[in-house]
N, CA, C, O and CB atoms as a CASP TS submission, in Angstrom:
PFRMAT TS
TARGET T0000
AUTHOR 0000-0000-0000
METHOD Language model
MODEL 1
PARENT N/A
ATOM      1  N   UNK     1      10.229 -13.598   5.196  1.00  0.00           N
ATOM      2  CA  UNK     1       9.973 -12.545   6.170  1.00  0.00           C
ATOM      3  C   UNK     1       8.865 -11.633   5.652  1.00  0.00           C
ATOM      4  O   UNK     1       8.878 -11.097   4.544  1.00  0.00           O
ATOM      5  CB  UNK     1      11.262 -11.733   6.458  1.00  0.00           C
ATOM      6  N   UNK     2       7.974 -11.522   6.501  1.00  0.00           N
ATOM      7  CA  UNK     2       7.026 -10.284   5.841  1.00  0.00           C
ATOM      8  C   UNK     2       7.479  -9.110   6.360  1.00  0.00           C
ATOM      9  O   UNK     2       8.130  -9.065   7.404  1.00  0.00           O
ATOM     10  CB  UNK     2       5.416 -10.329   6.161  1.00  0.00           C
ATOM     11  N   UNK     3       7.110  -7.908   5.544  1.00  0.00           N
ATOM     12  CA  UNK     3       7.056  -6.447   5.514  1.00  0.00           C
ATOM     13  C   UNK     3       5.966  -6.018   5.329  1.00  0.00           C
ATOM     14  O   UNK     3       5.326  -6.258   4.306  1.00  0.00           O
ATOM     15  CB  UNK     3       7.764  -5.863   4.683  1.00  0.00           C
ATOM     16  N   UNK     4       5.416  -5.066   6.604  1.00  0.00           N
ATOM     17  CA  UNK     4       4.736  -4.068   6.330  1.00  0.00           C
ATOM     18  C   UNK     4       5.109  -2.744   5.911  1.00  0.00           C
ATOM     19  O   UNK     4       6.119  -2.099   6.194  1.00  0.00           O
ATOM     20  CB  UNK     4       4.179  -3.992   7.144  1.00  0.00           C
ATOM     21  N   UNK     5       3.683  -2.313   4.864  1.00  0.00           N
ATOM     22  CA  UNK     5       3.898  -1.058   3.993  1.00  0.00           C
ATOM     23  C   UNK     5       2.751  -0.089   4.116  1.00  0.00           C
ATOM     24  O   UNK     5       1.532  -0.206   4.248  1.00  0.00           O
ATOM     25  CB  UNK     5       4.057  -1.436   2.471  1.00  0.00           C
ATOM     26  N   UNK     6       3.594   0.905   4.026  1.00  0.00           N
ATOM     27  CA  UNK     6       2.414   2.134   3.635  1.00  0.00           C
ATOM     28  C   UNK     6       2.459   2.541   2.727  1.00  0.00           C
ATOM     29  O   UNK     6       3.466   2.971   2.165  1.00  0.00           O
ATOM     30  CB  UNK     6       2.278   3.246   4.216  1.00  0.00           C
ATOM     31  N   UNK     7       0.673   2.497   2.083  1.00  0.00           N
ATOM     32  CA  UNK     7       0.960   3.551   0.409  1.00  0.00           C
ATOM     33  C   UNK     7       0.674   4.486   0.517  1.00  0.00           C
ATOM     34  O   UNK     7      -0.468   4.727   0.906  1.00  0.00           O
ATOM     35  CB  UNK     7       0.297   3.384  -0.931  1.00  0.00           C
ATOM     36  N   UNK     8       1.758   5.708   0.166  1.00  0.00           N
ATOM     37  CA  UNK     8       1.435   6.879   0.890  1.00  0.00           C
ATOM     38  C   UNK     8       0.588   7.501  -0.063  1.00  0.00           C
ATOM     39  O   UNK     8       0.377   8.665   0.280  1.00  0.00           O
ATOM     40  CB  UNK     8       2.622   7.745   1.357  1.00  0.00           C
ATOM     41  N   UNK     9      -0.043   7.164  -1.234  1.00  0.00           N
ATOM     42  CA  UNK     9      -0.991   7.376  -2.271  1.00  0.00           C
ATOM     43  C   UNK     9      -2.403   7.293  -1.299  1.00  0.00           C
ATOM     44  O   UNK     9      -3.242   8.124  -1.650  1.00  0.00           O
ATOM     45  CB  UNK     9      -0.836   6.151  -3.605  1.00  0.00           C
ATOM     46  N   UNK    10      -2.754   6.557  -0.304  1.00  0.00           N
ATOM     47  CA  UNK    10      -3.906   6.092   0.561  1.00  0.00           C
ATOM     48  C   UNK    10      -3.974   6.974   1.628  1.00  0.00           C
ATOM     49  O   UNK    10      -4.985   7.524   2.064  1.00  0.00           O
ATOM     50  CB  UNK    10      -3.790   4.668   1.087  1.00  0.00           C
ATOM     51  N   UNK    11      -2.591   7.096   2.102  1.00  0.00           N
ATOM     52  CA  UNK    11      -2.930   7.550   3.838  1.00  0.00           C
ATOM     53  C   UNK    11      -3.243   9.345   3.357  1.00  0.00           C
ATOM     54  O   UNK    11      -2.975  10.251   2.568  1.00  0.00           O
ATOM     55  CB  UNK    11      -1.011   7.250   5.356  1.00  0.00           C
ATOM     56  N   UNK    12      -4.148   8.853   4.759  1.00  0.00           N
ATOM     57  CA  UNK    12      -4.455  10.455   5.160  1.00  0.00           C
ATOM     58  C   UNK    12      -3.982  11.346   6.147  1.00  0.00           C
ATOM     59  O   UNK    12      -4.220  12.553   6.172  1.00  0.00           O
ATOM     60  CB  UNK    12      -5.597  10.597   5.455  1.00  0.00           C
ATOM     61  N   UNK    13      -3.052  10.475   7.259  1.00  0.00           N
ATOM     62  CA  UNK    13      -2.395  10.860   8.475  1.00  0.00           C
ATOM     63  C   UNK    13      -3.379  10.982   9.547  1.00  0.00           C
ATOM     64  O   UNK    13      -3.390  11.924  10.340  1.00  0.00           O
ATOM     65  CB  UNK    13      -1.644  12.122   8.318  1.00  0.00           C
ATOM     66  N   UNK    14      -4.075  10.161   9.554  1.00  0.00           N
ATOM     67  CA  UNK    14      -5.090  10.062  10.911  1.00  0.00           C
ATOM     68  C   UNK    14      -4.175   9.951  12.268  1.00  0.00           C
ATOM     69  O   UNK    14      -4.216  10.585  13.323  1.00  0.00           O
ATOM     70  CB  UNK    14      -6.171   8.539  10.829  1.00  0.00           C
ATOM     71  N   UNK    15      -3.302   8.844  11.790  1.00  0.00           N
ATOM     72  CA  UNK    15      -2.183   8.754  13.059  1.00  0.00           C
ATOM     73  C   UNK    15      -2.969   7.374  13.996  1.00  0.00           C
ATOM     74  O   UNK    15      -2.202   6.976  14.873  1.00  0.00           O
ATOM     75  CB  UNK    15      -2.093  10.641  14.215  1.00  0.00           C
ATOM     76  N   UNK    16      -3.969   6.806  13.970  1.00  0.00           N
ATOM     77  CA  UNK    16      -4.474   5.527  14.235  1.00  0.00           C
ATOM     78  C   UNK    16      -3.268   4.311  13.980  1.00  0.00           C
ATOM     79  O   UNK    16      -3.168   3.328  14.714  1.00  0.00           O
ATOM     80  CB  UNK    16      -5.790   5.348  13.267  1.00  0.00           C
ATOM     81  N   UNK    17      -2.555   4.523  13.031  1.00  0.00           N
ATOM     82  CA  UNK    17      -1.337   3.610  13.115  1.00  0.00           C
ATOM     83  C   UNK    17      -0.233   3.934  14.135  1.00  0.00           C
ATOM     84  O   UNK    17       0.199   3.276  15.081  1.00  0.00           O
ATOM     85  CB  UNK    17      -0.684   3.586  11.795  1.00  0.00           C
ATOM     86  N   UNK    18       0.011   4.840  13.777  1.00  0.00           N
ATOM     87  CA  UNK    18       1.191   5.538  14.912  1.00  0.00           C
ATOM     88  C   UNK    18       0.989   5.427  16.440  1.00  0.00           C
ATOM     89  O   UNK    18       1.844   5.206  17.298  1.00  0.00           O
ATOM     90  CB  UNK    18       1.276   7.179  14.725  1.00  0.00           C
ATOM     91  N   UNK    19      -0.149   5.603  16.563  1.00  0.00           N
ATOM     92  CA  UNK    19      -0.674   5.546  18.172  1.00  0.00           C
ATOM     93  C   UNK    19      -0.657   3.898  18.179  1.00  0.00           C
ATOM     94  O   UNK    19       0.104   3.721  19.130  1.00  0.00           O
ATOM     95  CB  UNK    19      -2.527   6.386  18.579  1.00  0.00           C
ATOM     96  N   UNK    20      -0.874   3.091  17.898  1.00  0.00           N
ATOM     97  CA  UNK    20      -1.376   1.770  17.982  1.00  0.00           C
ATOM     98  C   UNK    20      -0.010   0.641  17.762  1.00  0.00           C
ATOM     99  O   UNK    20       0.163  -0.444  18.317  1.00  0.00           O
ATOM    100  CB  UNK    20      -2.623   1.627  16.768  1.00  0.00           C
ATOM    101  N   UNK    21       0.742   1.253  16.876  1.00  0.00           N
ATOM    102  CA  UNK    21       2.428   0.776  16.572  1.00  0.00           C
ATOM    103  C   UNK    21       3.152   1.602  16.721  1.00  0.00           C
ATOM    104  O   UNK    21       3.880   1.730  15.737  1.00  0.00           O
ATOM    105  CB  UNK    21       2.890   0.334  15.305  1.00  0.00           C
ATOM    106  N   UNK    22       3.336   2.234  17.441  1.00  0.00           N
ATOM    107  CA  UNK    22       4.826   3.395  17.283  1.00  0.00           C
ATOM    108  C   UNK    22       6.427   2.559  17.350  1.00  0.00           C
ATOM    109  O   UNK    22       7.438   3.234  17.158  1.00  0.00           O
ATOM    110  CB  UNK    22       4.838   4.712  18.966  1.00  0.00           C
ATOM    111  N   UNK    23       6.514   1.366  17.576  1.00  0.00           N
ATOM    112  CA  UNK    23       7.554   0.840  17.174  1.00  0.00           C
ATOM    113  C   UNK    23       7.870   0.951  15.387  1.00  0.00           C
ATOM    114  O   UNK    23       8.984   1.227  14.941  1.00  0.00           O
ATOM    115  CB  UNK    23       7.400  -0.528  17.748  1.00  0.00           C
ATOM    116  N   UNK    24       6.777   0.705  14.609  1.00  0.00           N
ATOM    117  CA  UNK    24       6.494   0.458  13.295  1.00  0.00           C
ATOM    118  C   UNK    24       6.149   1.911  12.624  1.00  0.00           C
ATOM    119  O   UNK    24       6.690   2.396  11.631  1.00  0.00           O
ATOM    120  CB  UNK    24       5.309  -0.621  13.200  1.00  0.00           C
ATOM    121  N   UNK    25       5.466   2.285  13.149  1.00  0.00           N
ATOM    122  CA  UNK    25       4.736   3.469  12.130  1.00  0.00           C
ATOM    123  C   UNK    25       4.707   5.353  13.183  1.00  0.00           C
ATOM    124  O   UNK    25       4.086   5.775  14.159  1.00  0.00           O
ATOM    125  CB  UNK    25       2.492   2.658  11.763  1.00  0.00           C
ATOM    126  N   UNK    26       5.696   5.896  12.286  1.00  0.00           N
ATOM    127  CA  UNK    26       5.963   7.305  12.292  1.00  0.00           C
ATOM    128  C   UNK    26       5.232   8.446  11.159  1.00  0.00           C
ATOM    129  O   UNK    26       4.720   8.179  10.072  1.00  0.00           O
ATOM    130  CB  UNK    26       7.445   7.314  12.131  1.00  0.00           C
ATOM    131  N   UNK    27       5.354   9.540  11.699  1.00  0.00           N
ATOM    132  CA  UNK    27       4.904  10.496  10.515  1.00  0.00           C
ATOM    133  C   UNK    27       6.386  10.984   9.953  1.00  0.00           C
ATOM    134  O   UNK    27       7.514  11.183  10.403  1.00  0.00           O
ATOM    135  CB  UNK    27       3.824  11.946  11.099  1.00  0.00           C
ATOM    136  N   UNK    28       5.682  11.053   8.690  1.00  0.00           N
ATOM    137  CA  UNK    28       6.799  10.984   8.097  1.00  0.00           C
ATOM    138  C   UNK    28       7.054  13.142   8.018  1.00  0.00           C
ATOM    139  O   UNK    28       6.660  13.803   8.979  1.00  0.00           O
ATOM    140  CB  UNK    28       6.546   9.816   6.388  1.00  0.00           C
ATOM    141  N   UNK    29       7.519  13.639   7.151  1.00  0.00           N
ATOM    142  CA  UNK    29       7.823  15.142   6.927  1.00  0.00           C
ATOM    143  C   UNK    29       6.473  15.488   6.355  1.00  0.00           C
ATOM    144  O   UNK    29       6.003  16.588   6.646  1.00  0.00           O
ATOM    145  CB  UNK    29       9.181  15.532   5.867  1.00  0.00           C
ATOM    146  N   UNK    30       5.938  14.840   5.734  1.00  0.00           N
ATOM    147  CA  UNK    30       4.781  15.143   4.868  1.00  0.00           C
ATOM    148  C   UNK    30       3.554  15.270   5.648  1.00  0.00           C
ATOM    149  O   UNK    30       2.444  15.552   5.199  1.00  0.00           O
ATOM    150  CB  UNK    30       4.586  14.101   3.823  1.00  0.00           C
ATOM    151  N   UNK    31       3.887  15.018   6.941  1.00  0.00           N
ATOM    152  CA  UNK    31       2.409  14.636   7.751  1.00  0.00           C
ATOM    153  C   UNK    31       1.565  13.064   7.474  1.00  0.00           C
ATOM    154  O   UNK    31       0.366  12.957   7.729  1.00  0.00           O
ATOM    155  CB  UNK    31       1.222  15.905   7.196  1.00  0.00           C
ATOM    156  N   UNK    32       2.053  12.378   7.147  1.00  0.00           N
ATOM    157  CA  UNK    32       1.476  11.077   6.646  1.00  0.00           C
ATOM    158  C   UNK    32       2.600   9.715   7.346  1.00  0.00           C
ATOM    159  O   UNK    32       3.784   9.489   7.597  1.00  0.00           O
ATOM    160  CB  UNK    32       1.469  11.168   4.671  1.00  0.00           C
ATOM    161  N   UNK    33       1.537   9.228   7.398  1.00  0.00           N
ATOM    162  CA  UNK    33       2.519   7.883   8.225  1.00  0.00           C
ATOM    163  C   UNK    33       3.361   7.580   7.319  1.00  0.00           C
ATOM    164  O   UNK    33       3.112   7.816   6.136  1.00  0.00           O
ATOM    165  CB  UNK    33       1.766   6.357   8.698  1.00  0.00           C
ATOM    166  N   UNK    34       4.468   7.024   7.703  1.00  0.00           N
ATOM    167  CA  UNK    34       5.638   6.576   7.269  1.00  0.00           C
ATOM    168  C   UNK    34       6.081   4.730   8.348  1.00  0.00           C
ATOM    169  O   UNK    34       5.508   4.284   9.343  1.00  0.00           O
ATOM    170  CB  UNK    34       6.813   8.167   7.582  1.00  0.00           C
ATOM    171  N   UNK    35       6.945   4.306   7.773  1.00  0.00           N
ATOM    172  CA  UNK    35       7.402   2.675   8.147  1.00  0.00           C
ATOM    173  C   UNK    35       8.862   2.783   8.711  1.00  0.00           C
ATOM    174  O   UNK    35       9.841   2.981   7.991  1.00  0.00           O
ATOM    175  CB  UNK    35       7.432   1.522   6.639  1.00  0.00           C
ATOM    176  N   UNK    36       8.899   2.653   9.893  1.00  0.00           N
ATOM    177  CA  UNK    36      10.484   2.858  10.508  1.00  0.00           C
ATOM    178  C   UNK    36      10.927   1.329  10.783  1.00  0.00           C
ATOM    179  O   UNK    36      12.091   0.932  10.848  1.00  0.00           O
ATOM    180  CB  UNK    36      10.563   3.895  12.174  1.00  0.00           C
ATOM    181  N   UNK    37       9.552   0.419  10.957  1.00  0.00           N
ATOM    182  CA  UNK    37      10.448  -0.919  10.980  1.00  0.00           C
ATOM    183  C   UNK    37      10.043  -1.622   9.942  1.00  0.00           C
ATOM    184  O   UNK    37       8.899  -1.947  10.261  1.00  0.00           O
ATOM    185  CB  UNK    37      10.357  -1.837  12.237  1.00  0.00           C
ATOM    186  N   UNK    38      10.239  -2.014   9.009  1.00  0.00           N
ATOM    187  CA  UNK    38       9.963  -2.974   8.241  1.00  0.00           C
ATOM    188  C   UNK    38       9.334  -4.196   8.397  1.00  0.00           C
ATOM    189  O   UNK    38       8.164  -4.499   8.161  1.00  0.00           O
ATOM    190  CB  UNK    38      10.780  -3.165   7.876  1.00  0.00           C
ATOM    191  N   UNK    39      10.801  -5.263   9.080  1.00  0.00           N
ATOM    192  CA  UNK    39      10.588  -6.499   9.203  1.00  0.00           C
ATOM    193  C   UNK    39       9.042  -6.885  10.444  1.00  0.00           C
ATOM    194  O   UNK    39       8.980  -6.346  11.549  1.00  0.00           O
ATOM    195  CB  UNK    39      12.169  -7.037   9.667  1.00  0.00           C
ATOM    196  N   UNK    40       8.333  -7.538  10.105  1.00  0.00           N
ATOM    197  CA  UNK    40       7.247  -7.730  11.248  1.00  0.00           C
ATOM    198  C   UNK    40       7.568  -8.746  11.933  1.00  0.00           C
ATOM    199  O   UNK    40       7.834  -9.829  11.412  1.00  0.00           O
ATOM    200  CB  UNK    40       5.856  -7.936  10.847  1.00  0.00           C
ATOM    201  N   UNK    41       7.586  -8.485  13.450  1.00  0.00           N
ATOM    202  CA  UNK    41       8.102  -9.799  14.456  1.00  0.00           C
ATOM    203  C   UNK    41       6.482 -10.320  14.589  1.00  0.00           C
ATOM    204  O   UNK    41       5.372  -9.790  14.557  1.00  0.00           O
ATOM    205  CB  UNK    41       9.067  -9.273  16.352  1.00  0.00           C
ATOM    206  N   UNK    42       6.936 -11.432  14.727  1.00  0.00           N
ATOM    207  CA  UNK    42       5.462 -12.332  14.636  1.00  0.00           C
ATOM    208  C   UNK    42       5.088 -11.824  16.351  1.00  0.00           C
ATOM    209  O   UNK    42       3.913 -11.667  16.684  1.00  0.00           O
ATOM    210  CB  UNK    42       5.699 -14.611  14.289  1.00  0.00           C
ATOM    211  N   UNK    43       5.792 -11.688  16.957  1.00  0.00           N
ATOM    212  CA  UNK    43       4.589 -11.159  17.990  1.00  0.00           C
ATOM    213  C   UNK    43       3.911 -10.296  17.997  1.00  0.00           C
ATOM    214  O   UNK    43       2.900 -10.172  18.688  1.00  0.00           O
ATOM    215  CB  UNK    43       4.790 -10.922  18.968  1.00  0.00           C
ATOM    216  N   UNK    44       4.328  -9.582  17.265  1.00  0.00           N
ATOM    217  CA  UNK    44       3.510  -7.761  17.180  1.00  0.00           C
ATOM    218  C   UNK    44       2.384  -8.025  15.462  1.00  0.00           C
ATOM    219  O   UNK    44       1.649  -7.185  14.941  1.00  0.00           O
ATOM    220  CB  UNK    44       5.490  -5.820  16.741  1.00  0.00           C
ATOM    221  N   UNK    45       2.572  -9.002  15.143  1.00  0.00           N
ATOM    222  CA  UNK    45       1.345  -9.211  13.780  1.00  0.00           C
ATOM    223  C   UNK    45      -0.302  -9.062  14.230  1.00  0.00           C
ATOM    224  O   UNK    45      -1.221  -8.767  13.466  1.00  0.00           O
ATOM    225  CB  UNK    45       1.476 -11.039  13.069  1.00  0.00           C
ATOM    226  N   UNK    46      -0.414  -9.381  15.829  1.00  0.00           N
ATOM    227  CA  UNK    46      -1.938  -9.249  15.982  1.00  0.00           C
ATOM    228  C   UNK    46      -1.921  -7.877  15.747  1.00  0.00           C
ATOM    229  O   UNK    46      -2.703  -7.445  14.901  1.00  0.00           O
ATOM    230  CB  UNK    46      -2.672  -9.708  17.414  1.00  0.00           C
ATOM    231  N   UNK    47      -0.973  -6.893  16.497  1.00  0.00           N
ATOM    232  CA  UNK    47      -1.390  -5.755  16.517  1.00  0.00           C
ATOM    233  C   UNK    47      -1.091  -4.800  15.694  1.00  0.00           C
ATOM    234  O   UNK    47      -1.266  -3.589  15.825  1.00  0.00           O
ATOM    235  CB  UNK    47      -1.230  -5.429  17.404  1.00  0.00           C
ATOM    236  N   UNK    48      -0.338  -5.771  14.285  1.00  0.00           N
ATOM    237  CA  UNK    48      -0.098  -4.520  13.239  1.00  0.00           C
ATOM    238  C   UNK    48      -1.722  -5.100  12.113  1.00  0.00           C
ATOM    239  O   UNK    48      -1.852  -4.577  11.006  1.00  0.00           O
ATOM    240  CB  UNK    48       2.091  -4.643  12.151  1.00  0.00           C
ATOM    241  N   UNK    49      -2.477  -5.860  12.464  1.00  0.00           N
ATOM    242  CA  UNK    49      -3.248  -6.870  11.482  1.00  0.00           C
ATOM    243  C   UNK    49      -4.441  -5.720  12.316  1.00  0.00           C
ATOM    244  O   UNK    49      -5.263  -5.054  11.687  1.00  0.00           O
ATOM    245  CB  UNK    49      -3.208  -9.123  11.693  1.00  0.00           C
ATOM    246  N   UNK    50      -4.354  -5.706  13.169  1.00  0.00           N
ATOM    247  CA  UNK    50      -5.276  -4.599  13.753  1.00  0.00           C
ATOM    248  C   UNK    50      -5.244  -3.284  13.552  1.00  0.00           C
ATOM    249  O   UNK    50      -6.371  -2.856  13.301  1.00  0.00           O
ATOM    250  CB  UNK    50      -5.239  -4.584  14.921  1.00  0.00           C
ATOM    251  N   UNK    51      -4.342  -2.396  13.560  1.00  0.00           N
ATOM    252  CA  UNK    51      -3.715  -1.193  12.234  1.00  0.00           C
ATOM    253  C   UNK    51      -4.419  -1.361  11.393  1.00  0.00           C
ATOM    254  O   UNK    51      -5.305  -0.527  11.207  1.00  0.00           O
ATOM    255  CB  UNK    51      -2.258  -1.270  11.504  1.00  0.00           C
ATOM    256  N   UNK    52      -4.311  -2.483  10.563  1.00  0.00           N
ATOM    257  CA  UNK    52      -4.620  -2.492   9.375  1.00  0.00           C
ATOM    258  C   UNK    52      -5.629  -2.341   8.887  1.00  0.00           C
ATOM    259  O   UNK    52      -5.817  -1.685   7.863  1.00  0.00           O
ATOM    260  CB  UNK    52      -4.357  -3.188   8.996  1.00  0.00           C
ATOM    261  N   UNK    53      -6.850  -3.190   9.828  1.00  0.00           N
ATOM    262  CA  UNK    53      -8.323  -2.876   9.979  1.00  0.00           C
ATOM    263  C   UNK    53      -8.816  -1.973  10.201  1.00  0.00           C
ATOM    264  O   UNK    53      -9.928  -1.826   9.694  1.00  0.00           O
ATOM    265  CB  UNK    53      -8.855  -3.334  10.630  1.00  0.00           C
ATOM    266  N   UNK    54      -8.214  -0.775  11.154  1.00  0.00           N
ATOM    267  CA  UNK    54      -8.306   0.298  11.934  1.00  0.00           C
ATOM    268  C   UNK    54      -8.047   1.689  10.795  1.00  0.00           C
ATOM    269  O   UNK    54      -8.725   2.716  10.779  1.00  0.00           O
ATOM    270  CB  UNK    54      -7.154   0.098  13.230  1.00  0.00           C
ATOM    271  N   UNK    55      -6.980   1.393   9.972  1.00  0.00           N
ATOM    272  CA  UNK    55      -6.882   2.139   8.584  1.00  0.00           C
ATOM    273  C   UNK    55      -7.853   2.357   7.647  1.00  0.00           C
ATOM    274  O   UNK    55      -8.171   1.653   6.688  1.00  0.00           O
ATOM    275  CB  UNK    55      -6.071   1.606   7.868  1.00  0.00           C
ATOM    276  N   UNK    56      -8.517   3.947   8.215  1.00  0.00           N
ATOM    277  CA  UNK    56     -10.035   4.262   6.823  1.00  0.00           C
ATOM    278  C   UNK    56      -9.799   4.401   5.630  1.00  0.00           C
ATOM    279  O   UNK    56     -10.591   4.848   4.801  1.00  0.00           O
ATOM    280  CB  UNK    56     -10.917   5.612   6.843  1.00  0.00           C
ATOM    281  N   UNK    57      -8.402   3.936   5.380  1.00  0.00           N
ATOM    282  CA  UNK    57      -8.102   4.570   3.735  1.00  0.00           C
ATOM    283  C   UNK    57      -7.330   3.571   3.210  1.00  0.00           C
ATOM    284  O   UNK    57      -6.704   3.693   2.158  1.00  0.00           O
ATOM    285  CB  UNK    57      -7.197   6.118   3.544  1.00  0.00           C
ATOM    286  N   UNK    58      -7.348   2.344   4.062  1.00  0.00           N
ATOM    287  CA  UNK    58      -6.741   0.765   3.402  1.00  0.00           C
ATOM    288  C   UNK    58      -5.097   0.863   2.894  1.00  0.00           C
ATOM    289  O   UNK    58      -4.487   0.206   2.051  1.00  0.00           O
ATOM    290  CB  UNK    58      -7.791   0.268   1.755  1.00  0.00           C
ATOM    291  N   UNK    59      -4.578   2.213   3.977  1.00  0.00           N
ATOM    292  CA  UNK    59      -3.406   2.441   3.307  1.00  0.00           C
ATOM    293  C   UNK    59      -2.009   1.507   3.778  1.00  0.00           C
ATOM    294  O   UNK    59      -0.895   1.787   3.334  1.00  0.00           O
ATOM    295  CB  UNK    59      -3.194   3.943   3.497  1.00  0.00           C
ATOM    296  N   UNK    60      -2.270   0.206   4.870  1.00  0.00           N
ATOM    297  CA  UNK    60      -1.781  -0.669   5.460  1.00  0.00           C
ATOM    298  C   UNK    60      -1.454  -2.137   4.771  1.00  0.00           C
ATOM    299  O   UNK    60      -2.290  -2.733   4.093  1.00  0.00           O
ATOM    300  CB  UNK    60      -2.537  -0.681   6.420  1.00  0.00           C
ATOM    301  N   UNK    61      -0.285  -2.577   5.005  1.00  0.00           N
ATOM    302  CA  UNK    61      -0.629  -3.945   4.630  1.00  0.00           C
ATOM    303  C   UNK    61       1.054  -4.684   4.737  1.00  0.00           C
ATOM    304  O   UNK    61       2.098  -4.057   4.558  1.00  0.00           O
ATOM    305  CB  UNK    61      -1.488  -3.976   2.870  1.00  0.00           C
ATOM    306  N   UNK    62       0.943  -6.134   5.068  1.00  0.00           N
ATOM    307  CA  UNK    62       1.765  -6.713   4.959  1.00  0.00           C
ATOM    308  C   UNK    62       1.763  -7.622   3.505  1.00  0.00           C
ATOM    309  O   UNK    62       0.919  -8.205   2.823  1.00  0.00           O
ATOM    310  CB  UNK    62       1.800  -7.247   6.119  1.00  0.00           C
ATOM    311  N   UNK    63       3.449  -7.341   3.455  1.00  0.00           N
ATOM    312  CA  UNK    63       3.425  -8.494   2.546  1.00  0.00           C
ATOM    313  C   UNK    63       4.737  -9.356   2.388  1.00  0.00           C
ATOM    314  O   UNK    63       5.740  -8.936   2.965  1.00  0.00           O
ATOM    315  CB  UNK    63       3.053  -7.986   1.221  1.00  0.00           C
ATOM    316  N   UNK    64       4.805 -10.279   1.812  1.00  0.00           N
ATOM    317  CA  UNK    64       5.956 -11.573   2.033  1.00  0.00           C
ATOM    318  C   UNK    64       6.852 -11.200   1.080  1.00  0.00           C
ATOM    319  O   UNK    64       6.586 -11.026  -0.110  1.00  0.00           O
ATOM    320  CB  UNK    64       5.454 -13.264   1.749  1.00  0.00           C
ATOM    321  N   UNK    65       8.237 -11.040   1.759  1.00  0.00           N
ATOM    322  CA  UNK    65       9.048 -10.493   1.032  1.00  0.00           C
ATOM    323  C   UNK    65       9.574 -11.831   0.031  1.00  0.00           C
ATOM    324  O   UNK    65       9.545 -13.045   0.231  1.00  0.00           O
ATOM    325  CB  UNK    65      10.111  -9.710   1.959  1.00  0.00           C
ATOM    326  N   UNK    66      10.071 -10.987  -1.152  1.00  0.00           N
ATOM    327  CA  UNK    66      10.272 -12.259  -2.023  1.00  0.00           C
ATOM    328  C   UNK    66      11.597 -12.550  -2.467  1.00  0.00           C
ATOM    329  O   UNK    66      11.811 -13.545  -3.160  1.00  0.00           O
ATOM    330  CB  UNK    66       9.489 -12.204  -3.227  1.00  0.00           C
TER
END
């Protein structure tokens, strides 16, 4: 199963994720995106792979859980 993550070391809270996934990606207390769903349904991968691109601070990313 993959998981997408945020490093909250990267984000800046543009909110370009949040608007684009709000199933997936919230602000968290800090003002910075945060991950409310984890698991990625393969239908929604075009549009979290697009997030990801869309992220100026590379703070996005999936990865294969192990």
């Amino acid at each position: 199963m993959e998981k997408v993550k945020v490093i909250k070391e990267k984000c800046i809270g543009c909110g370009m994720c949040v608007g684009q996934n709000p199933g997936y990606f919230s602000f968290g207390d800090d003002g910075l995106s945060t991950v409310i769903k984890e698991d990625v349904n393969p239908d929604d991968k075009a549009s979290i792979l697009e997030s990801i691109e869309m992220c100026p601070t590379e703070a996005i990313l999936i990865e294969e859980e192990k």
